[in-house]
Biopython code that builds the backbone (N, CA, C, O; Angstrom):
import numpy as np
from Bio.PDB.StructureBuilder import StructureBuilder

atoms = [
    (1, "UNK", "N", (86.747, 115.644, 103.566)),
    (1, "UNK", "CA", (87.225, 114.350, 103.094)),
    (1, "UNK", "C", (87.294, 113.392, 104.284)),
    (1, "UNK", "O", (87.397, 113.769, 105.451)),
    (2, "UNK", "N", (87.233, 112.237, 103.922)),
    (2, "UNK", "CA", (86.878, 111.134, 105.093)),
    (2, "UNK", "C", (88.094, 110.057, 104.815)),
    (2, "UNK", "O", (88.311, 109.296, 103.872)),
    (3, "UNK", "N", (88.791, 110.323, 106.041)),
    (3, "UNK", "CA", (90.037, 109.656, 105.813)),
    (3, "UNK", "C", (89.871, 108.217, 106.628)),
    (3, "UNK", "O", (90.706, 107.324, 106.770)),
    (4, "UNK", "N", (88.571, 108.296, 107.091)),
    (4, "UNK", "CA", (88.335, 106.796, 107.710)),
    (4, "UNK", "C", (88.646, 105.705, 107.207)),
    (4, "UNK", "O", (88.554, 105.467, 106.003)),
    (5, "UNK", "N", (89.144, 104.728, 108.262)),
    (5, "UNK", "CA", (90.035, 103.445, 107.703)),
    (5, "UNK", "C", (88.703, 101.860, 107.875)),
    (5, "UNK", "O", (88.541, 101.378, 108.996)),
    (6, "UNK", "N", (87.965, 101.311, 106.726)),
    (6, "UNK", "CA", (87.317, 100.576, 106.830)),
    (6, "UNK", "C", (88.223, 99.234, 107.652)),
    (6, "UNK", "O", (89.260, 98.713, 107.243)),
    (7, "UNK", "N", (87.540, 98.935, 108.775)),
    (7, "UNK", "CA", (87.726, 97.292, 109.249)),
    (7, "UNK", "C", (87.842, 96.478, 108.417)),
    (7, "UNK", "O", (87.216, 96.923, 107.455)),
    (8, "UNK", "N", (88.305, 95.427, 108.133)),
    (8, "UNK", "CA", (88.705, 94.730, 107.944)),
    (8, "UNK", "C", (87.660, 93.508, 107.776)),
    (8, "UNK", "O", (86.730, 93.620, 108.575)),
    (9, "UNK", "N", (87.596, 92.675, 107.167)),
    (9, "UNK", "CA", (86.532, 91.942, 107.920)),
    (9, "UNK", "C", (87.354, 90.546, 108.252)),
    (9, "UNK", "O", (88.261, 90.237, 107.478)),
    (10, "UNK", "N", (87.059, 89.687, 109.395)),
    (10, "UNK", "CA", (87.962, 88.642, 110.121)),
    (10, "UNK", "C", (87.253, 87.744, 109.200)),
    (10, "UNK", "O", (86.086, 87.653, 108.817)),
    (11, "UNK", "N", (88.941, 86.764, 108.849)),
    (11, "UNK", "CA", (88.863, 85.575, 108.233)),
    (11, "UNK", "C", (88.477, 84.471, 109.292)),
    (11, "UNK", "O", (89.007, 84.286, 110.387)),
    (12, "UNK", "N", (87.771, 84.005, 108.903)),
    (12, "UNK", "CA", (87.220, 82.882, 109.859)),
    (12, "UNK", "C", (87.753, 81.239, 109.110)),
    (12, "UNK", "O", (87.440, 80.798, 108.004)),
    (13, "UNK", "N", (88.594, 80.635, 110.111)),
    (13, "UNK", "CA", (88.945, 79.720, 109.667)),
    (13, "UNK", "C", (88.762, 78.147, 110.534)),
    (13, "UNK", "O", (88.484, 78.312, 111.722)),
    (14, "UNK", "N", (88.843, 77.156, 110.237)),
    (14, "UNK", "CA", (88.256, 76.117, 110.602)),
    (14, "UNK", "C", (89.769, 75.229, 111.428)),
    (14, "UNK", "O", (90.905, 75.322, 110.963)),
    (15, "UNK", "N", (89.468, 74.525, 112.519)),
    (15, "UNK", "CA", (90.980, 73.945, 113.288)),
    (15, "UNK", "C", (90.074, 72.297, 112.687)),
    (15, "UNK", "O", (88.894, 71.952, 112.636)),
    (16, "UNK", "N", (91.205, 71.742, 112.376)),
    (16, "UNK", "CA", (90.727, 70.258, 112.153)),
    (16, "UNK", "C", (91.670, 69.383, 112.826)),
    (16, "UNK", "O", (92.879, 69.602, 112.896)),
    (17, "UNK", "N", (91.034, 68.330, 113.342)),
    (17, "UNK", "CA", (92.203, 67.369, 114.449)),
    (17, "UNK", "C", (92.484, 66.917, 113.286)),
    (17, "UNK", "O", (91.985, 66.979, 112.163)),
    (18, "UNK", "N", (94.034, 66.107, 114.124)),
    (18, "UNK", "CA", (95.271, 65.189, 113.502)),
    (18, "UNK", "C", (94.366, 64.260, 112.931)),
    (18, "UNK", "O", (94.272, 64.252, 111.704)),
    (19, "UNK", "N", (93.676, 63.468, 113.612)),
    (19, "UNK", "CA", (93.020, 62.480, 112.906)),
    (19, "UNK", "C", (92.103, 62.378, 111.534)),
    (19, "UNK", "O", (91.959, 61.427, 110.766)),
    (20, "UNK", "N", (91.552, 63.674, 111.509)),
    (20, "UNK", "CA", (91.141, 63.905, 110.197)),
    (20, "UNK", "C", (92.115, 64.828, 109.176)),
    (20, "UNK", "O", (91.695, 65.236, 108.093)),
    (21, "UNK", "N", (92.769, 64.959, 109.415)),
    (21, "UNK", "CA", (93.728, 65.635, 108.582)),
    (21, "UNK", "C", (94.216, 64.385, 108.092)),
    (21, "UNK", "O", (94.283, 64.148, 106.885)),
    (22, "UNK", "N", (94.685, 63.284, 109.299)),
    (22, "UNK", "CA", (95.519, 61.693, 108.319)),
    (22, "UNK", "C", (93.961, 61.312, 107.323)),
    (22, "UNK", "O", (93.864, 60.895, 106.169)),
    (23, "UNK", "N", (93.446, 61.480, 107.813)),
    (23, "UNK", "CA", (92.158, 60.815, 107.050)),
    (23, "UNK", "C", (91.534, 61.394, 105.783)),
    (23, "UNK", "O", (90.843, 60.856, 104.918)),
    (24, "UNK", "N", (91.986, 62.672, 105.924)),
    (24, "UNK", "CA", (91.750, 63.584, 104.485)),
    (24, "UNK", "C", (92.959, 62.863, 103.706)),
    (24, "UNK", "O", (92.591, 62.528, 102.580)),
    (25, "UNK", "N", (93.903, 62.627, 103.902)),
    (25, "UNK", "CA", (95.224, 62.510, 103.175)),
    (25, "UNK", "C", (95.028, 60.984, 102.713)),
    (25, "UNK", "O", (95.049, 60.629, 101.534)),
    (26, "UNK", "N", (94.824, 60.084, 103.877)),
    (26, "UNK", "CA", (94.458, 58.745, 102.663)),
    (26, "UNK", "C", (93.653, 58.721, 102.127)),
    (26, "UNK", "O", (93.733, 57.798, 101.317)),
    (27, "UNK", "N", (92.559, 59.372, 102.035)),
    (27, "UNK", "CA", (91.068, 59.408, 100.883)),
    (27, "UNK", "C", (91.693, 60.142, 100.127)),
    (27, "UNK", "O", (91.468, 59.894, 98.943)),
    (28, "UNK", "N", (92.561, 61.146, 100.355)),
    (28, "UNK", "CA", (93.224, 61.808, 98.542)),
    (28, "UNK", "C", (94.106, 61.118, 98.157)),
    (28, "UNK", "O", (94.357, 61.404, 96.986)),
    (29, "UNK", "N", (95.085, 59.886, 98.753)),
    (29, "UNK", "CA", (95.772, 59.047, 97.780)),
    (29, "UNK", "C", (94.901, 57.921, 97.580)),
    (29, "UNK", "O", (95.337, 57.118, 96.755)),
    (30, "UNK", "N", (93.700, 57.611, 98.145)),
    (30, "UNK", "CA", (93.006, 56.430, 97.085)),
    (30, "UNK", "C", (91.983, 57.474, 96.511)),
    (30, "UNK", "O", (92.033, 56.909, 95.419)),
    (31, "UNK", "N", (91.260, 58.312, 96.325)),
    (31, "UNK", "CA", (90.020, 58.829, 95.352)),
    (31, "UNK", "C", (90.620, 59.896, 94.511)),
    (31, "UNK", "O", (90.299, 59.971, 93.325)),
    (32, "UNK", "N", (91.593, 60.852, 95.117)),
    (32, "UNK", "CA", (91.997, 61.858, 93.994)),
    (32, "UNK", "C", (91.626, 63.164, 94.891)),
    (32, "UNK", "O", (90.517, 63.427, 95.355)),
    (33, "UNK", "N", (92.421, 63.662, 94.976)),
    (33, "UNK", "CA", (91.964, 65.174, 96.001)),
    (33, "UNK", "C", (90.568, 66.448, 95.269)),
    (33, "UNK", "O", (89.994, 67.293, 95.956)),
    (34, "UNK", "N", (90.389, 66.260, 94.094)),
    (34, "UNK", "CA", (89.360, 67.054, 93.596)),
    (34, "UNK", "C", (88.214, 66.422, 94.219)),
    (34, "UNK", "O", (87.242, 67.105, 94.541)),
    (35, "UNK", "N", (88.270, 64.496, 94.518)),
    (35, "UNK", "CA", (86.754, 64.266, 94.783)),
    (35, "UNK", "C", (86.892, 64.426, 96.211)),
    (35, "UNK", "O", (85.738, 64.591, 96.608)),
    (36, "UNK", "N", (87.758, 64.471, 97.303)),
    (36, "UNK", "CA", (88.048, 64.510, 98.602)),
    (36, "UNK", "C", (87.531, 65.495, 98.978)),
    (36, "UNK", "O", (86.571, 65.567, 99.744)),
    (37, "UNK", "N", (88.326, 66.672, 98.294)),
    (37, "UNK", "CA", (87.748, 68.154, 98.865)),
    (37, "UNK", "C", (86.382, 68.439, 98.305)),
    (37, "UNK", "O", (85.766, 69.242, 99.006)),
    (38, "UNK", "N", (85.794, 68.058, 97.349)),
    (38, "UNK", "CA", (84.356, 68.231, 97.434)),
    (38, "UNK", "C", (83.684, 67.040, 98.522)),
    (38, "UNK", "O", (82.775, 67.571, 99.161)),
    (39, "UNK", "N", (83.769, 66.406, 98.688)),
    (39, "UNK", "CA", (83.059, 65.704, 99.275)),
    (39, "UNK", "C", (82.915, 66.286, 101.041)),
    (39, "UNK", "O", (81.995, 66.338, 101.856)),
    (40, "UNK", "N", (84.314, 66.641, 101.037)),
    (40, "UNK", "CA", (84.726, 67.279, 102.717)),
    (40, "UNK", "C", (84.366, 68.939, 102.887)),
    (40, "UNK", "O", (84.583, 69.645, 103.872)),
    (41, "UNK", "N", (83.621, 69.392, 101.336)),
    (41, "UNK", "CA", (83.419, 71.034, 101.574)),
    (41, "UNK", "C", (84.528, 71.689, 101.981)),
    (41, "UNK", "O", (84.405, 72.439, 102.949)),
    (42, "UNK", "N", (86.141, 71.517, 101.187)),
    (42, "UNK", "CA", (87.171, 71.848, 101.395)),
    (42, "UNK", "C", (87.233, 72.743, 99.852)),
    (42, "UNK", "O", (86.699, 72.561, 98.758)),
    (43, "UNK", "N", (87.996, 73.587, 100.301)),
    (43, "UNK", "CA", (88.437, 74.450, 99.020)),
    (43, "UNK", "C", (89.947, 73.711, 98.466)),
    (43, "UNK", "O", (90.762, 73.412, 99.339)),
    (44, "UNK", "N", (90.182, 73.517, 97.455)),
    (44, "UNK", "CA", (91.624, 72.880, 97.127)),
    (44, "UNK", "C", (92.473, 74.071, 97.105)),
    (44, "UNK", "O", (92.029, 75.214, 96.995)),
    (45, "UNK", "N", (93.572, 73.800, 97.202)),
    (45, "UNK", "CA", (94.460, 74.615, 97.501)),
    (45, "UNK", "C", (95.314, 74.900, 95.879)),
    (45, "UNK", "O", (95.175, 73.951, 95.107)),
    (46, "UNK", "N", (95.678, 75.416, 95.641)),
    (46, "UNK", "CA", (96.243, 75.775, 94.508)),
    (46, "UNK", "C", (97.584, 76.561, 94.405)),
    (46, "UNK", "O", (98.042, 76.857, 93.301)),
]
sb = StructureBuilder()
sb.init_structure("model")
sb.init_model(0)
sb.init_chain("A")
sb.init_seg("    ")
for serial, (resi, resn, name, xyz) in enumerate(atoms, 1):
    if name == "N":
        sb.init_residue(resn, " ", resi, " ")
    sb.init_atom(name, np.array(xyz, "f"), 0.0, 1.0, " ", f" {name:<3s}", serial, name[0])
structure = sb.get_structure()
């Protein structure tokens, strides 16, 4: 029996400056965050 422990595989995640983070946030209070995060290839958060 093979008690081997599969790795894991690393979440790879993205750092975004302050400035686009304010800038994601006023394009989702004027367009609506469904069209923001598609447009920015963002996953919405749920």
């Amino acid at each position: 029996m093979n008690t081997k422990k599969e790795p894991k595989p690393q979440v790879v995640r993205n750092k975004y400056t302050a400035q686009f983070k304010e800038q994601a946030l006023e394009r989702a209070d004027r367009d609506g965050i469904p069209k923001v995060t598609q447009d920015l290839g963002l996953a919405e958060a749920r």
